[in-house]
C-alpha positions in Angstrom: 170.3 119.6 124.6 172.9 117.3 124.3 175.2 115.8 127.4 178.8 116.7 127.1 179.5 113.2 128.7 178.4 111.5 125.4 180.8 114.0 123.6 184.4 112.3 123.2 187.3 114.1 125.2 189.3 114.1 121.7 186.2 116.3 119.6 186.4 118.8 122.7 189.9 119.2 122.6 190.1 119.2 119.0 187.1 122.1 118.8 189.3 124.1 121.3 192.5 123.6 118.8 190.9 124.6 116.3 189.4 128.1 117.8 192.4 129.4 118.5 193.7 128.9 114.9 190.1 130.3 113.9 191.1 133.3 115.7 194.4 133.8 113.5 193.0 132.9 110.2 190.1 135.4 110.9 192.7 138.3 111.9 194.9 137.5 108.3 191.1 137.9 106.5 190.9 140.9 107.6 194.4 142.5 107.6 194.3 141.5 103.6 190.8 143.0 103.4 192.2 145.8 105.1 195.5 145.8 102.7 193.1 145.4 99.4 190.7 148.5 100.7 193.5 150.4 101.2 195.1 149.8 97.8 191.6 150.1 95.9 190.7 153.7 97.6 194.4 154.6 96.5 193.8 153.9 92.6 190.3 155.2 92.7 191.2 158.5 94.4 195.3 159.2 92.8 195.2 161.4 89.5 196.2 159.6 86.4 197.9 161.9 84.1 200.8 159.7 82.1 203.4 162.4 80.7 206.3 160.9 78.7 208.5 162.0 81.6 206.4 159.9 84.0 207.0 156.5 82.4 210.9 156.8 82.3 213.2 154.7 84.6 214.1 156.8 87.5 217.2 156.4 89.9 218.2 158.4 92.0 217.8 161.7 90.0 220.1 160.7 87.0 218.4 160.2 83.5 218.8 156.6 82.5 222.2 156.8 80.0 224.9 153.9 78.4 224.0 150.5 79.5 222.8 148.7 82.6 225.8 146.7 83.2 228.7 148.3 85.7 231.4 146.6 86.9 231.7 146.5 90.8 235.1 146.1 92.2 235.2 142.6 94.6 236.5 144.4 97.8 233.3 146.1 98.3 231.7 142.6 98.4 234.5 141.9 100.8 234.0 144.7 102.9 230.4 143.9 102.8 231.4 140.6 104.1 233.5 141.4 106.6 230.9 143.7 108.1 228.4 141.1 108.3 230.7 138.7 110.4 231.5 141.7 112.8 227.9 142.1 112.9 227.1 138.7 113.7 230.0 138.5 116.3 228.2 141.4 118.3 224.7 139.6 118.2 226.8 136.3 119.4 228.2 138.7 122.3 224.8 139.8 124.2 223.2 136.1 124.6 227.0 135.2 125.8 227.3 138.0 128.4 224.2 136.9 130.1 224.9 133.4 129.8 228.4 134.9 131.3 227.3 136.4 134.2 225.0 133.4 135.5 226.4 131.0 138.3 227.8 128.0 136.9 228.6 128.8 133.4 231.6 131.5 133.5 234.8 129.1 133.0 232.5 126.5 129.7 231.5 130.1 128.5 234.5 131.8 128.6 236.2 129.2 126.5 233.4 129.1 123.6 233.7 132.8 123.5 237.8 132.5 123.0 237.4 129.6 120.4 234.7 132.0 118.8 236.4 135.0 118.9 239.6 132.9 117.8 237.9 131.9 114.6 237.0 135.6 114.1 240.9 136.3 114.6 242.3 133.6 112.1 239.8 135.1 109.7 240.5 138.8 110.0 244.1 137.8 109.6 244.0 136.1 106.5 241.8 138.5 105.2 244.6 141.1 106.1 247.3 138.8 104.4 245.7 138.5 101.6 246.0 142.7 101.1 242.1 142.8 101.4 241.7 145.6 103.4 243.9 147.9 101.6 242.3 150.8 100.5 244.0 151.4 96.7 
């Protein structure tokens, strides 16, 4: 039996590195296994009865007519893009109110969140100069 004082610290430290990433790549073996059982008990046990019907493009419970090309108006992109800032200014809010509300950091915070929310402001005006959110 060997002495673990001829055993280098590095190798033992290494070994113990390396078991816990052991440990992950085992549990991603077996969550594909379990992924590729799954899919291979599906196609073994689903009936296969191809009907013409069956093999047409389906969306949304129209037939497929005309061509695949439709124009889309560039306010919905813009609404789409306003939404997403919003959205990102209400995330920003949570971390900030907790940051808020500890001692210390209320007057440096306070300012970030009126330069923020100032940005937010010159942006929604523009956007409102520009005659983008006008419904027409």
């Amino acid at each position: 039996m060997a002495d673990m004082r001829s055993v280098p610290e590095s190798t033992v430290l290494a070994s113990e590195y390396f078991e816990s990433y052991s440990v992950v790549g085992l549990l991603a073996v077996v969550g594909v296994l379990f992924v590729a059982v799954a899919f291979g008990a599906g196609r073994l046990l689903r009936p296969v009865v191809p009907t013409p019907e069956k093999l047409l493009t389906y969306e949304c419970g129209v037939d497929p007519v005309g061509e695949g090309w439709a124009h889309t108006q560039v306010r919905y992109y813009v609404y789409a893009f306003l939404y997403v800032i919003f959205a990102v200014d209400s995330i920003f809010l949570f971390p900030w109110a907790t940051v808020f509300a500890a001692p210390g950091y209320g007057a440096t915070t306070l300012v970030e969140m009126f330069i923020f929310l100032g940005f937010l402001a010159v942006g929604l005006l523009y956007a409102w100069k520009k005659g983008v959110l006008e419904w027409a």
